[in-house]
Each structure stands twice: as C-alpha cells, then as structure tokens.
C-alpha positions in Angstrom: 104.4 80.4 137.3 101.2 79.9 138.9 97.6 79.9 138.1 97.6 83.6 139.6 100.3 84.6 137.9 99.3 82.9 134.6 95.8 84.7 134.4 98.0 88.1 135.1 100.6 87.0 132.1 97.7 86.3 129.9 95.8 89.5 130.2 99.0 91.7 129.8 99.8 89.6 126.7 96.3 89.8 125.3 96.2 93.7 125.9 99.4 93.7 124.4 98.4 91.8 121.0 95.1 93.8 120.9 97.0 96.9 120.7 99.2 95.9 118.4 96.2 94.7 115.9 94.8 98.3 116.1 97.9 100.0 115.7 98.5 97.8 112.3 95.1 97.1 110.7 93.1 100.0 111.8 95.9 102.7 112.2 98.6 101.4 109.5 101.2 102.6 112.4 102.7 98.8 113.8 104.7 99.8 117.5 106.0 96.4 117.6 108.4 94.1 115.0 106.5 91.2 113.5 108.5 88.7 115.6 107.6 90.4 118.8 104.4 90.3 118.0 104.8 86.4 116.9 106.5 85.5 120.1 103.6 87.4 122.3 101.2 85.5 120.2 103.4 82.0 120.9 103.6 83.0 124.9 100.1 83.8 125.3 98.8 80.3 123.3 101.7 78.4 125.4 100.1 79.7 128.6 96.2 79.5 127.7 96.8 75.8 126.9 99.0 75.0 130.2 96.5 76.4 132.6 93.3 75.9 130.5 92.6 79.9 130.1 91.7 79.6 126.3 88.8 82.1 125.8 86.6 82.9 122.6 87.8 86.5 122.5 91.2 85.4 122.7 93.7 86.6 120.3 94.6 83.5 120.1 91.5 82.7 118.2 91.4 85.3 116.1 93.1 86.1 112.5 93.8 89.8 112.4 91.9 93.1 113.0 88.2 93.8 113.4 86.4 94.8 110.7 86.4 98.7 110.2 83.0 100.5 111.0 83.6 102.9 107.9 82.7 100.7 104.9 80.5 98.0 104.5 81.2 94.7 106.0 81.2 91.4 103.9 81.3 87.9 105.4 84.1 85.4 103.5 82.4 82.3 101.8 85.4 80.9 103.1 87.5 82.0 106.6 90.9 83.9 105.4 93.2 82.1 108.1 96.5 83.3 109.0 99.6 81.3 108.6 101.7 80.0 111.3 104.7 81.8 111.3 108.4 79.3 111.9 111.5 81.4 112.1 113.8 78.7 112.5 114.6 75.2 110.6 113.7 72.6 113.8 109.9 74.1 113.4 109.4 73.9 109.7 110.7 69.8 110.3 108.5 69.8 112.8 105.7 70.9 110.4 106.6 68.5 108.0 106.6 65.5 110.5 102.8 66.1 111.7 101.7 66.3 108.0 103.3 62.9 107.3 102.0 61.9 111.0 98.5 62.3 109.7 99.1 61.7 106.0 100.8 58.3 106.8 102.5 56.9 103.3 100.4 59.1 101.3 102.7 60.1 98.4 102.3 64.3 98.6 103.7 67.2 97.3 104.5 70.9 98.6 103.8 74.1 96.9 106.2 76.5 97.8 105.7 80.3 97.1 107.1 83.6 98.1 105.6 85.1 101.4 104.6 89.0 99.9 105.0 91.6 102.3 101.3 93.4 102.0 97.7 93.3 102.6 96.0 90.2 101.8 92.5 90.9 100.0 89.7 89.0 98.3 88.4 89.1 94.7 85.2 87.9 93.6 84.2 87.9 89.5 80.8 86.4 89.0 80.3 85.2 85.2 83.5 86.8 84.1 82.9 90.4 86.1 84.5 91.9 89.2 81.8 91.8 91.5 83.5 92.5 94.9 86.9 93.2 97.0 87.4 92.9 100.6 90.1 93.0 103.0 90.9 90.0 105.4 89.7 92.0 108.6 89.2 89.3 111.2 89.3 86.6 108.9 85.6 85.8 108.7 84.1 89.3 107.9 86.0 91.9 105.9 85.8 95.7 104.8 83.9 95.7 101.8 86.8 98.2 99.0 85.3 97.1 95.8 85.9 100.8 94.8 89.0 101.1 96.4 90.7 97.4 94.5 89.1 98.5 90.8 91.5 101.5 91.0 94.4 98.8 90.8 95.5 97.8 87.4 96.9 94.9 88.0 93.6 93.2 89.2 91.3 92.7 85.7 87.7 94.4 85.9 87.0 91.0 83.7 87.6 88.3 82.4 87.5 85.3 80.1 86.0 82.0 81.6 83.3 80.0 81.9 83.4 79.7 85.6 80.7 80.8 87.3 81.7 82.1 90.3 85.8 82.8 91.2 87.3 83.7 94.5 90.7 84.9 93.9 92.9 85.5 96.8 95.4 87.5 96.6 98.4 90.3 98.0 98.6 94.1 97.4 101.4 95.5 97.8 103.8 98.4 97.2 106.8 98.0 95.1 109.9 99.3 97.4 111.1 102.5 94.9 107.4 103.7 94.9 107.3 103.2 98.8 110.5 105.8 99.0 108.9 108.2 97.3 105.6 108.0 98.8 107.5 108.9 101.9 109.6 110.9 101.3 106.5 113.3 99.9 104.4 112.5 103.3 107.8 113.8 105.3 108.2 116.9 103.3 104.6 117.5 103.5 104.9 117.2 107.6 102.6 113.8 107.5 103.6 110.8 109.0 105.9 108.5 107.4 104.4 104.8 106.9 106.5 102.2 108.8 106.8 99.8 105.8 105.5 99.4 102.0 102.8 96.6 103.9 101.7 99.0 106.3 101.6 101.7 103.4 99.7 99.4 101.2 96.8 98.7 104.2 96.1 102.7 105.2 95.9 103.3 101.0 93.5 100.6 100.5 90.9 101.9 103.6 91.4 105.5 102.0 87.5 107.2 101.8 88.2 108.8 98.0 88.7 105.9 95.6 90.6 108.5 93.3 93.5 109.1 95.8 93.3 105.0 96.1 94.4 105.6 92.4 97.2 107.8 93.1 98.9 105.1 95.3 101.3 103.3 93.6 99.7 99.5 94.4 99.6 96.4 92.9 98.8 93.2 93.0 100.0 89.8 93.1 97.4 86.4 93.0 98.6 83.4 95.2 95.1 81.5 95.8 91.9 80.8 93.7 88.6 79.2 95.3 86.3 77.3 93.1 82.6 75.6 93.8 84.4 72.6 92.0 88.0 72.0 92.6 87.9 68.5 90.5 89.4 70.3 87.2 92.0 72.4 89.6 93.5 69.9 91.9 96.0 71.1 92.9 97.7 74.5 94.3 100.1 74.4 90.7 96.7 73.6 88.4 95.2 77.0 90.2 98.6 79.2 89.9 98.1 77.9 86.6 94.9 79.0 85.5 95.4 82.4 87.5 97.9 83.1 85.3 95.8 82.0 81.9 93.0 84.4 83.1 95.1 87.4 82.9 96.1 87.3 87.1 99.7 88.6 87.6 101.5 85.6 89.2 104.6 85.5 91.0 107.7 83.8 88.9 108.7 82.3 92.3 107.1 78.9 92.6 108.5 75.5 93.0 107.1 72.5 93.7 109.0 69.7 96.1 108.8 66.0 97.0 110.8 66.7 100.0 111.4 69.3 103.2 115.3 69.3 102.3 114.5 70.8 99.1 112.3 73.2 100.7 115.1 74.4 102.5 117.6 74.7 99.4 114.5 77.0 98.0 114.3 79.0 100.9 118.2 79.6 101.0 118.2 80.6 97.4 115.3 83.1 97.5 117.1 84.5 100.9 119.8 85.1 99.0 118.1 87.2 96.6 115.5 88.7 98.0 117.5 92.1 98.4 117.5 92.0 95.0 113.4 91.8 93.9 111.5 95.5 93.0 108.9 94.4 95.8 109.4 93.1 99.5 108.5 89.8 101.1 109.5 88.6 104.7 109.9 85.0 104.0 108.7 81.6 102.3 104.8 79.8 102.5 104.8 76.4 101.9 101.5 74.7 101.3 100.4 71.2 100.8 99.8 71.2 97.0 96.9 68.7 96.8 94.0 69.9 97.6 92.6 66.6 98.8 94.6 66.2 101.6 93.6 69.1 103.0 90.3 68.2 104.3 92.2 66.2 106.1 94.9 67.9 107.8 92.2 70.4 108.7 92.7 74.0 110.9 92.9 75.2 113.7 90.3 78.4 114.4 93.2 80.9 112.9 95.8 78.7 110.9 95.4 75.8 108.5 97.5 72.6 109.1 98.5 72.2 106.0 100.0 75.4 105.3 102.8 77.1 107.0 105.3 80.4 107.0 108.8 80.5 107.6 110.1 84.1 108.1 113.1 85.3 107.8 114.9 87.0 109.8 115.3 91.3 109.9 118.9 92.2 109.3 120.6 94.2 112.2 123.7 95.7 112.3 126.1 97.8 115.0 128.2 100.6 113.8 129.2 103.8 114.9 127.0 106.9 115.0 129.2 109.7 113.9 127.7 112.8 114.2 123.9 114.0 113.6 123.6 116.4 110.6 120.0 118.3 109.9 118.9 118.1 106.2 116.1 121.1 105.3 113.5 119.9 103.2 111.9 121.4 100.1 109.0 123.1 102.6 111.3 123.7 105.5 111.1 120.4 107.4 114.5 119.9 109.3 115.1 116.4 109.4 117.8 115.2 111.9 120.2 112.4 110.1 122.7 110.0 111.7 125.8 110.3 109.5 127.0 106.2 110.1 130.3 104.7 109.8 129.8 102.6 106.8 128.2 99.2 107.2 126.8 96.2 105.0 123.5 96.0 105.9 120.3 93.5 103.5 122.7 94.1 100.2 123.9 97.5 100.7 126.7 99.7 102.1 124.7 102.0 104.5 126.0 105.5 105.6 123.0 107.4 107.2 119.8 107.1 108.1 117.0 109.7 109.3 116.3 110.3 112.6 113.1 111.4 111.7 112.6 114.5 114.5 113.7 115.8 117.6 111.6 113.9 119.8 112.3 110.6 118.6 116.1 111.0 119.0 115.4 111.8 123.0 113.0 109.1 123.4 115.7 106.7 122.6 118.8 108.7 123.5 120.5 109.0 120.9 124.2 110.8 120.9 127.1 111.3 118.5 130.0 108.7 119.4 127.1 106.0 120.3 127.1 102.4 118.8 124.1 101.9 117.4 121.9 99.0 115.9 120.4 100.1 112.8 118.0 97.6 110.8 116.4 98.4 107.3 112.9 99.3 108.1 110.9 96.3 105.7 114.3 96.3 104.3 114.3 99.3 102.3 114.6 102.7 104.7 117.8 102.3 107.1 116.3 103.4 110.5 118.5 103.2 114.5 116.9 101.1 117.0 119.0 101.8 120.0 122.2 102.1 121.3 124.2 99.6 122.7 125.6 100.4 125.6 123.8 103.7 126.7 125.6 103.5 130.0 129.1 104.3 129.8 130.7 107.4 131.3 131.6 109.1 128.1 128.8 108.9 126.4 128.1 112.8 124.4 125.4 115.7 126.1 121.8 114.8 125.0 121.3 116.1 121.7 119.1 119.7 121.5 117.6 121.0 118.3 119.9 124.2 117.2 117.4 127.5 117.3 118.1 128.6 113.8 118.2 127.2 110.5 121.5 125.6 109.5 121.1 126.6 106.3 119.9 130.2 106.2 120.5 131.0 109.9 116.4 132.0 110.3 115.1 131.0 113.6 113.5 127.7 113.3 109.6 127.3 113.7 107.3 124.7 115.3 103.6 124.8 113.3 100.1 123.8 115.5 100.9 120.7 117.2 103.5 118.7 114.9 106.5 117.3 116.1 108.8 118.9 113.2 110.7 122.0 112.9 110.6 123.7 110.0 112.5 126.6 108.7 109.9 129.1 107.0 112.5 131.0 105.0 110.9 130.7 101.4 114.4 132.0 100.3 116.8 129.4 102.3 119.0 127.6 99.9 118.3 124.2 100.1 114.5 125.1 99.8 115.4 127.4 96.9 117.1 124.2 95.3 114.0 121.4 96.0 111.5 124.1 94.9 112.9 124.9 92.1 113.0 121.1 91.5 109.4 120.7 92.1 108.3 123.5 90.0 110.2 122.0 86.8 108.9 118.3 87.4 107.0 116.5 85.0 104.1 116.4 87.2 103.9 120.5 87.8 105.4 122.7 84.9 107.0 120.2 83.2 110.1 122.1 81.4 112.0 119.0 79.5 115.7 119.6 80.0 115.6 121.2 83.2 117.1 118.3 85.9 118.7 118.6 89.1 122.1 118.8 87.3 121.4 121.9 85.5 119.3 123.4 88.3 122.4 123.3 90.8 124.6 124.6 87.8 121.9 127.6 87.4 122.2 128.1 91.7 125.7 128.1 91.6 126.2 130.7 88.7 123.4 132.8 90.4 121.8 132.8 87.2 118.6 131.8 89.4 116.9 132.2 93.3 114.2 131.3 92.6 111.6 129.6 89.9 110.4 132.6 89.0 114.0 133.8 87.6 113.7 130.9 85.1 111.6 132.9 83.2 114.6 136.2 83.0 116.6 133.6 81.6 118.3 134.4 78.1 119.9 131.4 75.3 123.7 133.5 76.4 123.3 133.0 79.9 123.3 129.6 79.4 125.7 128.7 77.1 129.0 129.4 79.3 127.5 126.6 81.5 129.4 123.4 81.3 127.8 120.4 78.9 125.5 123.2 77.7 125.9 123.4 74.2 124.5 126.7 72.0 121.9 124.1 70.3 120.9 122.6 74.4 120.9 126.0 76.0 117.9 127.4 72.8 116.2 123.7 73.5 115.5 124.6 77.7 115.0 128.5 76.7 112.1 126.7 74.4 110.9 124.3 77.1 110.9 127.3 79.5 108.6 129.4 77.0 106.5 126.6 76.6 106.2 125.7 80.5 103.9 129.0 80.4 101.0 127.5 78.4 100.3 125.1 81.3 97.1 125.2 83.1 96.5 126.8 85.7 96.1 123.6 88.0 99.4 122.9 87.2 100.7 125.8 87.9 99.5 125.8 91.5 100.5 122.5 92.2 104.2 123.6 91.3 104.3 126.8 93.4 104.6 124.9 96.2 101.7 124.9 98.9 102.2 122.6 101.8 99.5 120.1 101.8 98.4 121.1 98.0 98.8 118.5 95.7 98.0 117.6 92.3 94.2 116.3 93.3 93.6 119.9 95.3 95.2 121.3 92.9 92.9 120.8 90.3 89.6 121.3 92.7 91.3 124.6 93.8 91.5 125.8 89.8 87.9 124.2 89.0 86.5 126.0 92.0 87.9 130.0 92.1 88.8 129.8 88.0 91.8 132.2 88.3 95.3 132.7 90.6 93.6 135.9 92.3 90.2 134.8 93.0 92.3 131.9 95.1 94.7 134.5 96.8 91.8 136.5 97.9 89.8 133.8 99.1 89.1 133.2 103.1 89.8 129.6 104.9 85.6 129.5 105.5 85.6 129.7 101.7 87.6 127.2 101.1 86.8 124.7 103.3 83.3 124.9 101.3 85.4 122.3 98.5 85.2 119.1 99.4 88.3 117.8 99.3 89.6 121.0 101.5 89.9 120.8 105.1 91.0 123.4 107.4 94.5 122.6 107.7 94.6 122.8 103.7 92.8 126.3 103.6 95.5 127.4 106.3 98.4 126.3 104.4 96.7 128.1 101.3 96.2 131.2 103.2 99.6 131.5 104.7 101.1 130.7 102.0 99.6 133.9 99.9 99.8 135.6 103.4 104.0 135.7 102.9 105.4 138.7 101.4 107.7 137.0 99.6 105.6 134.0 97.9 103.4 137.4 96.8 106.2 138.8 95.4 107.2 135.7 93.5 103.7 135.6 92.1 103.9 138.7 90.6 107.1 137.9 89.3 105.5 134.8 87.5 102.1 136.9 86.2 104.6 139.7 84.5 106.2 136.4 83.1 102.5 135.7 81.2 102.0 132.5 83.1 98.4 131.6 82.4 97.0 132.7 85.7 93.2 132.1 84.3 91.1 128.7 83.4 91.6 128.6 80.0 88.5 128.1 76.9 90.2 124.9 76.5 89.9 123.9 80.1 86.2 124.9 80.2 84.1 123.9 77.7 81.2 125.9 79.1 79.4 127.1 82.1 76.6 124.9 81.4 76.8 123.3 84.8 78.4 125.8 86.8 77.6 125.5 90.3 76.2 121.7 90.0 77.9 118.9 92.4 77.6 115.5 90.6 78.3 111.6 92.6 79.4 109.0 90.2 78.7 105.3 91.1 79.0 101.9 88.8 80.5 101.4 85.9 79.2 103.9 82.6 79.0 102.0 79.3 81.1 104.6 77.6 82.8 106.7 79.8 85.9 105.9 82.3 84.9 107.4 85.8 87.9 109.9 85.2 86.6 110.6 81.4 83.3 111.6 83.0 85.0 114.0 85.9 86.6 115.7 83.6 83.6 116.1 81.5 81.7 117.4 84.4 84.9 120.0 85.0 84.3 121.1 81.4 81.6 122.3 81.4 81.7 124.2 85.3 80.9 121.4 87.3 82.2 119.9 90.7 82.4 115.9 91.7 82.2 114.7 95.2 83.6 111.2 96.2 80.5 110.9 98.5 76.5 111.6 98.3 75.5 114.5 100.8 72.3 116.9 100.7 74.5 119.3 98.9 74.8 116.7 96.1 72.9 117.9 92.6 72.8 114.7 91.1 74.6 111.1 90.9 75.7 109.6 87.7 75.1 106.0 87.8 76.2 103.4 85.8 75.8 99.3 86.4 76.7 97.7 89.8 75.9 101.3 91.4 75.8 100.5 95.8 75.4 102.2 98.7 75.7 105.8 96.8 72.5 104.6 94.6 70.6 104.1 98.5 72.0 106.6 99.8 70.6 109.2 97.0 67.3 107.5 96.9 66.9 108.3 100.6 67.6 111.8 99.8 66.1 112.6 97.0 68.8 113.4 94.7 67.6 113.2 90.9 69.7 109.9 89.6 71.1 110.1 85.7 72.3 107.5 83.7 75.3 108.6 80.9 72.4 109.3 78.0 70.8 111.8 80.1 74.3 113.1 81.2 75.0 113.8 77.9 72.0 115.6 77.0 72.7 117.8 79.9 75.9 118.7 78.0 74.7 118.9 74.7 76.6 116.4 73.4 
C-alpha cells in the first residue's frame, strides 16, 4: 500500500467508524459486530501511524459518540477513556509485558472484574446527595440524565459518608429476561426490536420522559469511584470496597492476582459461566490495582495503559434451516421464523429463531434447505447471519410472503410505511389466544387464576372467542375442564366478577390498542373521563395530550373504527365493566383543566405520589414546560424546567402551596 492508497484506506475506514458511532450512541441501532468495529478501529490506527496520517478528528482519538444536542451537556472532571479491547491470549501477554516494561521490579497487583455489557454512566453525590448523572458521550463531555439515572433503583438518591465530593463510575444495564420481554412487546407493537440488552439500555437512558425511563427495566452495577484524595482508597479493591459499604450494588465477580497466568485461569472460569449469569457481559477488564502506578503507566488520548479488555468471543454455529414458518402475533404482526435443526449454541439447544420480516430474509437470501450461521444476538435472542454456501445449484425459490393469513386465511395487510405484515382479523385465532392473554394479565384486568393453561383449555372447549365471553362464563362450565376442581372453577368465576371493578385505565390498556400502553392508558382515561367520550373522540383531539402523537390517535381511532372491536365493547358495557372514572379515581374537579411541570425533589411527596395527586383532583402533568403549562411544582435541585418557566412566566409552587390548592 502506498501513501495514495493509504490516505484512501483511511478515509473509508474513518467514515466507516463514524457511522457506526452514530448508529450505536445516537441511534441505539449498531450495523456492525463489536469485533468488526474493533478491527476497523485497529486498521485505521495501524495505518495512521505507518504513513503519519494521525489527525485530531480521528476516530482514533476519540472515545465514543458525540454528545447529544437534546439535553444538557456536562464536561467529566475526569476523561471516561475506553478500554483497549484484546480478543486473543498473545495480546493480553503482551499487555502485561509493557506494564512490567515500565513498572520494572515494582511488586504490583491486578484487579480483575467482569466486562458488563451496557452503557457506562457517571454519578456525582456532593455531601452525601445525588447531584448529577451523565453518559460517557465522547469521553470528555457527556449528556447530562440526572432525571433519567434517579429513576433507577439500584443507584441511591443518598448516602452515608463524610466524603465530600464522590464520582462513581459505573454500568447500566438490562438484565437478559427483562431484555426478552421488552422486545418482544416493541415487535408486537410494530417498533423496532433493540439489537442487544446494551444497546436497549443506551436508547432508554436518552428517553425525553423520565417516567417511561422508569418503566425500563435497568439497573445498575458500580465498577469505579473517583475521590479528591485517593490516600485512604489505594487501591482498585479499597474502592470496590467502600462502594459496596455505601450502599453501591457491586459485582460478586472480583479477584485480585499477582500474576497474568492466573488472570487467564479467571477468565476461563467466568467464560465458562457466563451463559449462566441473569445479566450479559462480553468479556473480562483487568486493571492495575494500585492506584500509584497509574500516573505512571499513563494514557493514551482514548485508553489508559494500565487497564485493558479482553473480549470474548460471539458463539457461531452452522446448522440446517428447515423450513420458514410465520408466527401471528397478539396485534397481527406475522413474523417469519426459521424452524432449525437442533444445535448447541452459548449453553442452549437452539431450534428456531425469528426472521424478523419479509425484507430482511431477501436482503440476505435466505431459503429452506440452506445452511446457515446463526449466533445469539448479545447471547440471548438466536438470530441467522448468512448462509453458507448461497451458490449451489439446488438451492430453494426465493422465499415470498403468502397473501393471506396462515391462521385465519384473511388477506394479509401492510400499515403506512412499516416493513411488517399484519393480519387485521381481530377474530384470527392466535390473536384471539394472545389477547385474551393480555386482557387477563396482571398489568391490565388482572383476573388471578386465569393463565395461559386455562385460557387454551377455555379456546379449545369453545367456552370462549373472545375476552369479552369471560364474562358469559358460569361455575358449570368450568368444572368439566381438566385440573379444574368445583372449589378452582367458583375461585376464577370470583376473580372474573371482580376483574369488573378495575379502573377504567386499566381497562383500556387491556382491550388491546396498538401503540396504547399502560402510561397512555392512563392519560387517555384522565383526559376524556369515560369509554365513550374516547370512542367519539377525533385524532386532532387527541393529539391535544401530550403524550399522544398522531400515530397513537390513529391506532385509537381505527381501533374503535372496526365493527367488530365495537361490538366487543358493547359486549363488555352489558357486562357492567366500569366504563366511567370512578369518585375514587377523582377526588374532585378542583383542577380540572390545569397542566402542572414537576421538577426537584418535594420534601414530602414522591414525584409519582404528586402526579397522582394532580390526577385526583382533574389535573394533567406534562414531562416538559411549554406555554400551555399552568404551573411547575418545584422542589430542591429544580434545573433547566425552573429557567425555562421563569422565561415564560409560568407561576412556580412549592408542595405547601400545592396543597393548599387542594385543600389538603
């Protein structure tokens, strides 16, 4: 390669690494594998160096992402470097050799921790309080998510010390179970699925609405503290150490070593059961442990010296692609599935995986009889790569979505611009089944006794079509069902009755309106008060609440524009479903109309305490101030809200005043 041909490599790669930083911390959509993006990294540093084209915009030079423009941005007392990333044992020696290079006999130490699969993140608590959060962003400024990081509960809003200042860094993440299920309720609501429980983790925490933050199932795990004065805390043990005293959750998985070779025993034991941990990481940090010598070992502009990560690598296997099956989801999403000759693949016996939509399987080409590599996407979802020899003569016709559902037989449907079809039969089986599901769960009506068992049992003995039938039910239906006892079959007829008496939020959320979850849900029952004022509402109407958008207010309107969800309704009114706010939901009217902002932290009331409060008594809350806003309820630590409603004039109340405005 020449000089020419270097400055050509080095762009491409450069563009290439640019791209992929935007697709992961901006977007939270990664195109390329970690290791991909490692080796670009290595290429593009190899060739900078060899033909002296190192440049201060470099990617080279940089940590990670720009800072967002959305929320404030906060500059690190400290840079948050990257690590080096090793993925094979010669590299990790060769780490330990340039320490002891530069160390000389110096008798050392490493610390040796778990590499978390997440979003790194920095605490601050100033005299005991959480004072501020921030993301890494480029490594020397970061998006300031305060908000966003007190909705976590593993990080502590205070606590006990009488250290001044403490920076606390730290890994969220997303425990692999809750990642599943936060997917699969984005795929059956038509949203994009997230790539991996890190990249799930990064788009919650830059969320706009602190209370869907909450709803996110993150949490937290500290692996660095920062003090003015390290002489107490001298090493990266003493720090894990008092983390853990403070309240700090604190991974189990630490060892300290004299030696690389028992670095490497570590790192084959954790390998080995890594399948098995609630929570993902993608390989092993190892860090000097005295934090005297590393002054000394010193950084580079993006990665310490003294500090290194060894990754493992993402488990692949090849196995035969059967045949492609469609699955029809709870709101008519048809999701194409390869149906796999059984393979061991990162601890488990894997026999399908989704192939997400049409489009995907023609972009790679994808056909029954295939051999395919199929790799667990951050170990957890089973997803194909490719096919290995997509060449041969024999190879299957190019697979086409069928026209109809292959459940009901309805012609399939393709809604606005998304990629899905969807079958928009409210009455086709499978949907029947997952509805049905929904509308019992804990979350919506909540009828104890009624799982998927009993449900398919109801199906089959066409006791039921539909939720509202569970309402016709009788104690001697029941009992001829098997494992349903005369005593079990009066205890669901009870739970049934009772289901009745839930609020009318609830009750929406379990009907089963794309896009409507338990958060619009509630503003939707707060807003129009009762079932019909909401089926007779316009989309103009209801884009007026703030957490409505117009895709929302479609769904809603087509929803109650179907003949037969209209039909169900009825079905559920003549039931005596409470289709009305009840007195007990609404304390009074006493604020009807108002639009209240809450910032800071109230003396008395929990920010969730005081929403519902405000809901009481006929009020809204808004996430963010506006010139529709009636007033903001501050409390201490109140930011850019506090400005913001200063600027425009928006009378500001403290909770004394917010509770004479309720008469309480």
């Amino acid at each position: 390669m020449d000089r020419k041909e270097a400055k050509a490599r080095a762009k491409e790669l450069r563009k290439l690494i640019d791209d992929a930083n935007q697709a992961y911390y901006q977007e939270a959509q990664p195109f390329i594998s970690d290791k991909e993006f490692d080796q670009a990294l290595a290429e593009l540093e190899k060739i900078e160096q060899e033909f002296d084209l190192e440049a201060d915009g470099s990617p080279t030079r940089r940590v990670g992402g720009e800072p967002s423009s959305v929320f404030p941005n906060v500059e690190h007392p400290q840079p948050m470097l990257s690590l080096d990333n090793t993925y094979n044992e010669e590299e990790l020696r060769d780490f330990d050799r340039r320490v002891r290079n530069i160390l000389g006999d110096t008798e050392f130490s490493y610390a040796v921790e778990m590499k978390f699969d997440g979003a790194s993140i920095r605490l601050r608590y100033e005299n005991g309080e959480f004072a501020l959060g921030a993301t890494r962003g480029d490594g020397t400024m970061g998006d300031e998510i305060t908000r966003n990081l007190k909705t976590i509960t593993d990080i502590p809003l205070k606590v006990s010390t009488n250290i001044d200042v403490l920076e606390i860094r730290g890994e969220a993440y997303m425990e692999k179970e809750a990642f599943v299920r936060l997917n699969e309720y984005r795929d059956e609501q038509g949203l994009q699925p997230f790539a991996n429980p890190r990249n799930s983790t990064a788009g919650s925490l830059k969320m706009q609405d602190p209370r869907e933050v909450a709803r996110r199932p993150i949490r937290f795990f500290a692996f660095d503290l920062l003090l003015e004065d390290q002489t107490d805390y001298p090493t990266q043990q003493s720090k894990m150490d008092l983390l853990r005293k403070l309240g700090f959750p604190i991974s189990k998985h630490f060892k300290v070593c004299k030696s690389i070779d028992q670095i490497f025993s570590i790192i084959d034991e954790w390998d080995e059961i890594r399948h098995e941990l609630p929570y993902e990481i993608d390989g092993v940090v190892v860090k000097v442990n005295e934090d005297r010598y590393r002054d000394e070992l010193g950084s580079t502009s993006k990665s310490p010296r003294w500090a290194i990560a060894y990754k493992f690598e993402a488990e692949q296997a090849s196995t035969l692609l059967e045949s492609i099956t469609l699955q029809v989801g709870r709101l008519g999403k048809i999701t194409p599935v390869a149906e796999l000759k059984a393979v061991q693949l990162a601890g488990t016996t894997v026999k399908r995986a989704s192939l997400h939509n049409e489009d995907e399987i023609l972009r790679k080409d994808i056909r029954p009889g295939d051999t395919v590599v199929i790799e667990k996407a951050g170990e957890i979802i089973p997803q194909v790569l490719s096919v290995v020899n997509p060449d041969r003569e024999d190879r299957a016709p190019k697979f086409s979505m069928p026209e109809n559902c292959p459940a009901c037989n309805e012609k399939l449907e393709k809604l606005d611009d998304e990629v899905a079809w969807r079958c928009i039969n409210p009455q086709c089986p499978p949907q029947v089944r997952e509805r049905i599901k929904h509308f019992a769960s804990r979350d919506a009506m909540d009828i104890d006794g009624l799982g998927e068992a009993i449900v398919e049992q109801l199906i089959e003995a066409e006791l039921i079509s539909t939720y509202a039938d569970l309402y016709k039910l009788k104690k001697e239906d029941l009992i001829p069902l098997e494992r349903m006892a005369e005593k079990s079959a009066g205890n669901l007829i009870s739970a049934i009755q009772k289901s009745k008496k839930q609020p009318l939020e609830r009750l929406i959320y379990a009907i089963g309106i794309r896009f409507v979850g338990k958060t619009v849900a509630k503003d939707l029952a707060s807003h129009f008060k009762t079932m019909d004022n909401l089926m007779q509402a316009d989309q103009e109407t209801m884009t007026n609440i703030d957490s409505i958008g117009p895709k929302i207010a479609e769904s809603v309107a087509l929803f109650f524009g179907h003949d037969k969800n209209l039909q169900l309704i009825d079905e559920l009114r003549d039931a005596g479903l409470n289709f009305e706010m009840s007195e007990s939901d609404q304390v009074s009217d006493i604020l009807d109309g108002k639009k209240f902002v809450l910032t800071g932290t109230l003396p008395t009331l929990s920010r969730k305490d005081a929403s519902d409060l405000i809901e009481q008594h006929g009020g809204t809350t808004s996430s963010s101030v506006s010139k529709n806003t009636d007033f903001l309820l501050a409390g201490e630590s109140a930011g850019s809200k506090l400005t913001k409603a200063e600027k425009l004039g928006i009378p500001i109340i403290n909770e004394e005043e917010f509770y004479n405005m309720i008469g309480k």
